[in-house]
VMD Tcl script that draws the C-alpha trace (Angstrom):
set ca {
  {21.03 -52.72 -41.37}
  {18.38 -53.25 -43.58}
  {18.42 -56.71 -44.43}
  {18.14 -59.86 -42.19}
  {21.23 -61.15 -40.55}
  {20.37 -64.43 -41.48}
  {18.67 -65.17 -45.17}
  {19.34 -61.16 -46.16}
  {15.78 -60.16 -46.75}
  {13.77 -57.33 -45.61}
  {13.35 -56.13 -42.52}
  {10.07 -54.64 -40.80}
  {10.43 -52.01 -37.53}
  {8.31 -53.31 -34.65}
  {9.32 -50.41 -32.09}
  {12.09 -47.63 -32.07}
  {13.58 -47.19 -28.21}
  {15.25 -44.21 -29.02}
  {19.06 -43.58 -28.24}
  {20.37 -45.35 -25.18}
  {23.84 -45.55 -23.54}
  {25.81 -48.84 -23.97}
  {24.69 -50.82 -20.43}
  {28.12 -52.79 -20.48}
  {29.91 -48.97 -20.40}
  {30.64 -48.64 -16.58}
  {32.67 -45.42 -15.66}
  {34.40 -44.65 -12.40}
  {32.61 -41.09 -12.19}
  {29.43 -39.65 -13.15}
  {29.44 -38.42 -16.61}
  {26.67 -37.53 -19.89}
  {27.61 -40.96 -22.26}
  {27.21 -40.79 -25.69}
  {23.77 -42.70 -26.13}
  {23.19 -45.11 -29.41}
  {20.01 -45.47 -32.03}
  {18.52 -48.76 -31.08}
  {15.55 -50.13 -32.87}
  {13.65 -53.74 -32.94}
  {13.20 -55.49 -36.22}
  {11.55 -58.51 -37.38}
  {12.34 -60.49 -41.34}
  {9.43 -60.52 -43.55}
  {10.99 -63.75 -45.22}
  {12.34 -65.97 -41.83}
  {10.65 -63.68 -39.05}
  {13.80 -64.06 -37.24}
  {14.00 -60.75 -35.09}
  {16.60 -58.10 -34.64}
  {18.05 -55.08 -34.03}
  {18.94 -52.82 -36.77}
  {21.60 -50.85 -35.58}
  {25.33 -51.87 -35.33}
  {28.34 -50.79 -33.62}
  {32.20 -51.99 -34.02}
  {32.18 -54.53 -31.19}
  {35.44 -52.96 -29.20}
  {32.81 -50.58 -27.87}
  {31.11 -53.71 -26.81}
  {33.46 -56.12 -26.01}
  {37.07 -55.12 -25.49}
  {36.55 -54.96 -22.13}
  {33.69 -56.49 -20.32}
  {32.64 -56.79 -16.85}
  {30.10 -59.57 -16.79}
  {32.32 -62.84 -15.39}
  {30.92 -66.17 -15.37}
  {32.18 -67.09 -11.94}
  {30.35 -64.88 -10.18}
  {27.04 -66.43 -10.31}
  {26.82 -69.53 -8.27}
  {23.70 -70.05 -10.20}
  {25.51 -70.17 -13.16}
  {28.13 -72.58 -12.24}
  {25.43 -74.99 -10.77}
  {24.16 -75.05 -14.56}
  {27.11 -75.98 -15.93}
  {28.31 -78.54 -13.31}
  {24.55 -80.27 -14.17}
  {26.13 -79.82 -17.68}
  {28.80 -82.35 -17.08}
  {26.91 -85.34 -16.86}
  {25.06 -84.48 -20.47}
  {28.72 -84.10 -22.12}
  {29.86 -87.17 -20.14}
  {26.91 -89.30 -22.06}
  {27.67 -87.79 -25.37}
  {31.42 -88.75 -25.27}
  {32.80 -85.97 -23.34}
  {36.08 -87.90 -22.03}
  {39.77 -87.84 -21.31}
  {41.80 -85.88 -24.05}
  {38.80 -84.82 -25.78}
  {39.42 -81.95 -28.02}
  {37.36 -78.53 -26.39}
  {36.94 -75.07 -27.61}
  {34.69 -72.83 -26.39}
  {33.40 -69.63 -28.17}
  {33.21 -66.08 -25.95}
  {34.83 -68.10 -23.10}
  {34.60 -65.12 -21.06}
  {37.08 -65.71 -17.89}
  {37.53 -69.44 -18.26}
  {35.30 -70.57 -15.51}
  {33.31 -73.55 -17.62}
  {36.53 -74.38 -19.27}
  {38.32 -74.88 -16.47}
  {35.57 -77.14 -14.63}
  {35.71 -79.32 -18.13}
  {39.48 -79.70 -17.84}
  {39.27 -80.53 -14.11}
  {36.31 -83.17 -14.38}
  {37.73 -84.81 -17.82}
  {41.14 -83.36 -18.11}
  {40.57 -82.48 -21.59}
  {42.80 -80.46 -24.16}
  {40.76 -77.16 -23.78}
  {41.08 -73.58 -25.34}
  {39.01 -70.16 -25.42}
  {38.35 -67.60 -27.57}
  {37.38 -64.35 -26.13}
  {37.60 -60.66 -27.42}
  {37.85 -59.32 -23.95}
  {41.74 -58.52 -22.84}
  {40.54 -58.15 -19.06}
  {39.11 -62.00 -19.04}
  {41.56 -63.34 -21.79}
  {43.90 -62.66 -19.10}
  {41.91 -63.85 -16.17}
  {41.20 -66.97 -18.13}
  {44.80 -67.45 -19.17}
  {45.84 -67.12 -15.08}
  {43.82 -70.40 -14.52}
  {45.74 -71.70 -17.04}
  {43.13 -72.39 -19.83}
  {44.86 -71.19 -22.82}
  {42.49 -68.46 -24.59}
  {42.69 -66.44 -27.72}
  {42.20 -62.31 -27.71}
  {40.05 -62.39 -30.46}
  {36.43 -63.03 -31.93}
  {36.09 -65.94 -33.16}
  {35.05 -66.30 -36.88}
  {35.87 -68.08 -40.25}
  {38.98 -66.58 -40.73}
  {40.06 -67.33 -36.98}
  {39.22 -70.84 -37.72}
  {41.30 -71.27 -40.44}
  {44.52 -69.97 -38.13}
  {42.48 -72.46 -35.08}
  {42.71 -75.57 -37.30}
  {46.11 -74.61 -38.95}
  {47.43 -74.42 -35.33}
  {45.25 -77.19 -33.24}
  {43.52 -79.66 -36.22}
  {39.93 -80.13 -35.63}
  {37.40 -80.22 -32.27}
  {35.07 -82.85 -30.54}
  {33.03 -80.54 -28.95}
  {32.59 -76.94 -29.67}
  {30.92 -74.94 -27.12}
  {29.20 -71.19 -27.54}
  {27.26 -70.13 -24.09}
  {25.29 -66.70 -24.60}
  {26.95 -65.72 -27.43}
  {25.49 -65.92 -30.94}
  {22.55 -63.16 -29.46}
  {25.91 -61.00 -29.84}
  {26.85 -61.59 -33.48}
  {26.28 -59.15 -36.22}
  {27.26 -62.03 -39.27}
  {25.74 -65.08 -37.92}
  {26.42 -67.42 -40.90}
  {30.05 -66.58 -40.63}
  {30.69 -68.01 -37.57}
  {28.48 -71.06 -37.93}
  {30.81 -71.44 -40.97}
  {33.96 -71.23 -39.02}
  {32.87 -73.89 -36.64}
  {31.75 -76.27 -39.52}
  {35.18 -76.02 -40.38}
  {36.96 -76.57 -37.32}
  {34.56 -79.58 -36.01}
  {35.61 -83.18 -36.42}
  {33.13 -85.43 -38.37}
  {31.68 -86.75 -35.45}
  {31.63 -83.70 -33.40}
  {29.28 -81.41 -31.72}
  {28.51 -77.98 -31.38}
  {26.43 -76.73 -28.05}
  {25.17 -73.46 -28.03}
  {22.67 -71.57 -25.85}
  {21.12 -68.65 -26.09}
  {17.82 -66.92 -24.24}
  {14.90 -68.34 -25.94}
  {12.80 -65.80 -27.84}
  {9.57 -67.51 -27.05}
  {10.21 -66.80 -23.13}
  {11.57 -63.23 -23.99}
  {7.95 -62.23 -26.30}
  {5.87 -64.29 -24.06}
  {6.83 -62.98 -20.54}
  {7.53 -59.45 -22.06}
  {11.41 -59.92 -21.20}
  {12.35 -56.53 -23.62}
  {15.23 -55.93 -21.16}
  {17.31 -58.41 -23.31}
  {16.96 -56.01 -26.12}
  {20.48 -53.93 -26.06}
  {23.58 -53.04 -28.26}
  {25.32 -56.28 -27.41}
  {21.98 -58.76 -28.50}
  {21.96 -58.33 -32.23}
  {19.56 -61.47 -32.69}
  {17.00 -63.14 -30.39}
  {16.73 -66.85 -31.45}
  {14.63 -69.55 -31.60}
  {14.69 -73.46 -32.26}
  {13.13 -72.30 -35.93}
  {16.51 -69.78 -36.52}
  {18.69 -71.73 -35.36}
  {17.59 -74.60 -37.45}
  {18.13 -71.81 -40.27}
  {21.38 -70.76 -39.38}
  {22.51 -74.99 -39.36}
  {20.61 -75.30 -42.84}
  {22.80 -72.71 -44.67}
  {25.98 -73.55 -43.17}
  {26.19 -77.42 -43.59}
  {25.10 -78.28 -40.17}
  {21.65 -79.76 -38.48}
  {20.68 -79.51 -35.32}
  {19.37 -83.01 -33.55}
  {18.41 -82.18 -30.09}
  {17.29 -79.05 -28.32}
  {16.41 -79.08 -24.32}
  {15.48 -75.81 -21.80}
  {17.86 -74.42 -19.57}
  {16.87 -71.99 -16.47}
  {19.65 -69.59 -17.72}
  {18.81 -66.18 -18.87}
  {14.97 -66.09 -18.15}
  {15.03 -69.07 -19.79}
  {17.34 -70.23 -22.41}
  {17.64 -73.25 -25.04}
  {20.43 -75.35 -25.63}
  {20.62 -76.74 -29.36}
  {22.69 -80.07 -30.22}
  {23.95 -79.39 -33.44}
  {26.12 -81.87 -35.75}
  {27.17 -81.51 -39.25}
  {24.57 -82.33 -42.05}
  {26.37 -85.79 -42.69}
  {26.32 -87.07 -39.39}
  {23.99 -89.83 -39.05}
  {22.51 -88.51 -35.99}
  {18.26 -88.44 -36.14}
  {16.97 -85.27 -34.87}
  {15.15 -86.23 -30.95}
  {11.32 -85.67 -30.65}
  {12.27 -82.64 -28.00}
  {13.35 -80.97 -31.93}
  {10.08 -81.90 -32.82}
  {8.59 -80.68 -30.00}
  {10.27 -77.30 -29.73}
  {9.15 -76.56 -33.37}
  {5.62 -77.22 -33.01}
  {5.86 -75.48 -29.85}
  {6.84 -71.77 -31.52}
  {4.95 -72.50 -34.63}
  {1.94 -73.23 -32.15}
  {2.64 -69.98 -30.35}
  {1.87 -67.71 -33.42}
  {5.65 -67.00 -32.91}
  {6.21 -66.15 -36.21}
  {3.16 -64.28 -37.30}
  {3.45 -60.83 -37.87}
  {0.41 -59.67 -35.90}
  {2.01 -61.85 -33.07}
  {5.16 -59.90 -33.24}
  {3.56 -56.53 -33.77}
  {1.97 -56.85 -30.38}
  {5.13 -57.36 -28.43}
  {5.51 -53.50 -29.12}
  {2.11 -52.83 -27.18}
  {2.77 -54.96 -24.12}
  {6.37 -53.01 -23.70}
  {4.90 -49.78 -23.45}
  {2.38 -51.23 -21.12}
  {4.97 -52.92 -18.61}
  {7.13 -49.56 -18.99}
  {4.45 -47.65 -17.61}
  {3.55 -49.71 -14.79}
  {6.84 -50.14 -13.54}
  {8.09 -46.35 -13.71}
  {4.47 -45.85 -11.85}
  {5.08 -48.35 -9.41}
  {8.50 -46.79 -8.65}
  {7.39 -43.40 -8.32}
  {4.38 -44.10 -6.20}
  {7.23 -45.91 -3.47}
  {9.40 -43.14 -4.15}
  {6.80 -40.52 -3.03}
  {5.36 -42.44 0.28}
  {9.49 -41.35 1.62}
  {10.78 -45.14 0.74}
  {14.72 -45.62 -0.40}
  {14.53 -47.56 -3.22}
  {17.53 -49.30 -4.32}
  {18.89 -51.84 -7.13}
  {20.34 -55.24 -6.85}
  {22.39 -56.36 -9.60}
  {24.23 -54.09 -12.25}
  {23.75 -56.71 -15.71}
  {23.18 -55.24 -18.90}
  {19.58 -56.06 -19.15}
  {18.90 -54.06 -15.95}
  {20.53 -50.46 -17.78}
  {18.53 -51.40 -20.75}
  {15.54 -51.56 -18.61}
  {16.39 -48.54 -16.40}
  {17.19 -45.99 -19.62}
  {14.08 -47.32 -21.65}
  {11.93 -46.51 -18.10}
  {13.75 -43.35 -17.31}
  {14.34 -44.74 -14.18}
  {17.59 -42.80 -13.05}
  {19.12 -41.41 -9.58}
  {16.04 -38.92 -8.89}
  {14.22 -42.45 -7.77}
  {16.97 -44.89 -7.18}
  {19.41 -44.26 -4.06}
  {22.30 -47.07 -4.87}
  {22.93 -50.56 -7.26}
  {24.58 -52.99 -5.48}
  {26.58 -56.21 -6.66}
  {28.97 -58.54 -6.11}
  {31.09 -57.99 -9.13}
  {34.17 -55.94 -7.77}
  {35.52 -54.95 -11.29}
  {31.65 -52.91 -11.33}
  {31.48 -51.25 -7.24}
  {32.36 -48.04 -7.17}
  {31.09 -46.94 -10.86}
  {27.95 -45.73 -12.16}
  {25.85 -46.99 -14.05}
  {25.66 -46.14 -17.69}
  {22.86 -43.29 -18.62}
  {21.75 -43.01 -15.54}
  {24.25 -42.46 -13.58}
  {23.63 -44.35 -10.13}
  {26.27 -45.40 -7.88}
  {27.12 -48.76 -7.58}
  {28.34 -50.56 -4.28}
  {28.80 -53.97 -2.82}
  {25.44 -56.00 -1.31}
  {27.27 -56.07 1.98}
  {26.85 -52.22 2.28}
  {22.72 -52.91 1.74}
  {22.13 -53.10 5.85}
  {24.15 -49.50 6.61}
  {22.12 -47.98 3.62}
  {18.92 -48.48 5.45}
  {17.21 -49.68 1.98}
  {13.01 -50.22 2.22}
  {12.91 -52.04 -1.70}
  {15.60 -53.95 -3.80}
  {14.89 -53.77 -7.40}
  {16.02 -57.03 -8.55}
  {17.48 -56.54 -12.19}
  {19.34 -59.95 -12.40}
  {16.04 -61.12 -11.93}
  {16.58 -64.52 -13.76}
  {18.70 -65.23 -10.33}
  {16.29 -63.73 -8.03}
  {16.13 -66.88 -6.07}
  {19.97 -66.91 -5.42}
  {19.90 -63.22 -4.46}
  {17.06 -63.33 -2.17}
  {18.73 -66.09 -0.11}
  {21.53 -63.90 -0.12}
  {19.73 -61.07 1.21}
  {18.01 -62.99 3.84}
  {18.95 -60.94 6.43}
  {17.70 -57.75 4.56}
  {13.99 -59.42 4.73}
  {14.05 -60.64 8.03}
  {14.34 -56.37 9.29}
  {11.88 -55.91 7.03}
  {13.52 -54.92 3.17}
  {10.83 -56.16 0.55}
  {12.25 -57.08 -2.81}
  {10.55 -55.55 -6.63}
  {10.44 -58.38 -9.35}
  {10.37 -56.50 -12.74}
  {8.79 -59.65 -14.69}
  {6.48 -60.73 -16.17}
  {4.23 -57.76 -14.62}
  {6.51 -55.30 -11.50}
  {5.60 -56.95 -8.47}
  {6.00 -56.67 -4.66}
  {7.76 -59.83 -2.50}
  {7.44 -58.93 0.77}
}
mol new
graphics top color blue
foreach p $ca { graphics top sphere $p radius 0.5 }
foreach p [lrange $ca 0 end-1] q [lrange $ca 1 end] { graphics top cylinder $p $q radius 0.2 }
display resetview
């Protein structure tokens, strides 16, 4: 793409990472993938920043092996959740739809708590069906204007709309912040969150840079993306999701809601920041190459004192970092997870095996390279027993570090 995915104007190259295999593609045997073009772009008219290259979502999406249940970190966040919705009118037969509801797991704690009417919309047929088992009626589709048309036909309109980690994913932005304009009641709201690009530039996080993040948002494009599409957004507040997320409170452009002073506050914030100055964004391509560097070094340097080195945690922003590294199975023994739909596979590109954490003690591992590092804490209770016989753990950000 040449032209920015929100207001259609130019777009500048800030760094090329080559061709990389698609980190949510994991096989049951070791195999060459077919590696993708992937490039970082920034708007000379909004300075909202991108990737240029697009690929037909199936490859993506149609089956997908990140489930929200599996993090008990996540579902803490979204049971604090529940009191927010509760004190914006969250309530009995409440109307609920949630965007990329992956396998159903905040729906269903919604209809449990508030025994709303609830639906999901998810292109994935593996957690459609998962979703669908615990009975939260989901569509196999993406969701877009033309799906809302067939969503209001079918169900009317929604009190709350609800899209977790999703519009990073979305090649046509505008479209879908049309189709849930359309499908919203008057008085309704939209909650979305998404990884916050002033965390990802300003503690180096360029691990979130991969096939399936098209866009990496801030308050400012968000507040954009509302403008153009009938809708304003009125409140914004941090979440410890993803690194770091924000979650934007967004109403349509007639609602009589005032926008908060956190609004305020997050928009002087990133304007403060330099976020959207061009030397400011030029720079992130300096302190990538830096942190590359240091990490493959620090790697290597374990690797050739005799220590096994192993992963923990097989997301998508770990293969991003491992492939744009060169990190591969030379230096790395195992990954290990909890997910069961990922253990025995291999990671995509580089092609390391991936088992279950309880295997960690037989495997007699010296480090664990923690690449779900925005859980760290959750793992590293988990793994106490690794550190008590002596297993020290490698943080990849904000600079590689030791925890012994």
């Amino acid at each position: 793409m040449k032209k920015c995915r929100i207001c259609k104007k130019e777009l500048k190259k800030i760094i090329d990472f080559g061709k990389i295999a698609l980190v949510g593609n994991f096989l049951r045997s070791k195999s060459k993938q077919t590696k993708y073009k992937l490039s970082l772009n920034f708007c000379k008219n909004c300075k909202h920043i991108q990737i240029a290259e697009t690929l037909n979502p199936d490859l993506l999406f149609k089956q997908y092996l990140w489930e929200t249940g599996i993090s008990q970190s996540n579902i803490k966040i979204l049971n604090n959740f529940l009191k927010k919705l509760k004190k914006l009118g969250l309530k009995k037969n409440s109307k609920v739809i949630e965007i990329a509801s992956n396998d159903g797991s905040f729906l269903s704690i919604i209809k449990k708590k508030f025994k709303t009417f609830s639906i999901g919309v998810d292109p994935a047929s593996n957690l459609a069906d998962k979703a669908n088992k615990k009975k939260i009626y989901t569509i196999n589709n993406y969701f877009n204007f033309k799906l809302s048309k067939f969503i209001k036909k079918k169900f009317k309109r929604f009190d709350f709309v609800f899209a977790r980690n999703v519009i990073a994913h979305l090649k046509d932005p505008n479209n879908i912040f049309k189709g849930v304009e359309f499908i919203l009641e008057d008085n309704g709201v939209f909650i979305l969150e998404v990884p916050h690009l002033l965390n990802i530039i300003n503690k180096n996080q360029y691990d979130n840079i991969f096939h399936e993040h098209i866009g990496f948002h801030s308050v400012k494009s968000i507040k954009d993306l509302c403008k153009l599409n009938n809708l304003k957004i009125f409140h914004v507040e941090k979440i410890n999701s993803q690194g770091g997320s924000i979650r934007c409170y967004i109403c349509k452009k007639k609602d009589r809601r005032n926008s908060s002073s956190h609004l305020h506050k997050f928009l002087r914030e990133e304007k403060n920041s330099k976020l959207f100055e061009d030397r400011s964004i030029m720079l992130f391509k300096k302190k990538i190459i830096e942190h590359n560097k240091k990490i493959l070094q620090m790697i290597k340097t374990l690797k050739s004192k005799g220590n096994k080195i192993s992963i923990y945690g097989a997301s998508g922003k770990g293969q991003a970092l491992l492939q744009f590294c060169k990190i591969g199975n030379n230096l790395i023994d195992y990954v290990f997870d909890k997910s069961k739909i990922k253990q025995n596979r291999y990671t995509p590109g580089t092609n390391i095996k991936i088992l279950s954490p309880s295997l960690i003690d037989r495997n007699n591992v010296d480090f664990l390279l923690i690449l779900s590092w925005n859980i760290k804490n959750e793992i590293m209770e988990q793994e106490a027993k690794f550190r008590k016989n002596g297993g020290k753990f490698i943080i990849p950000f904000p600079n590689p570090r030791i925890i012994k």
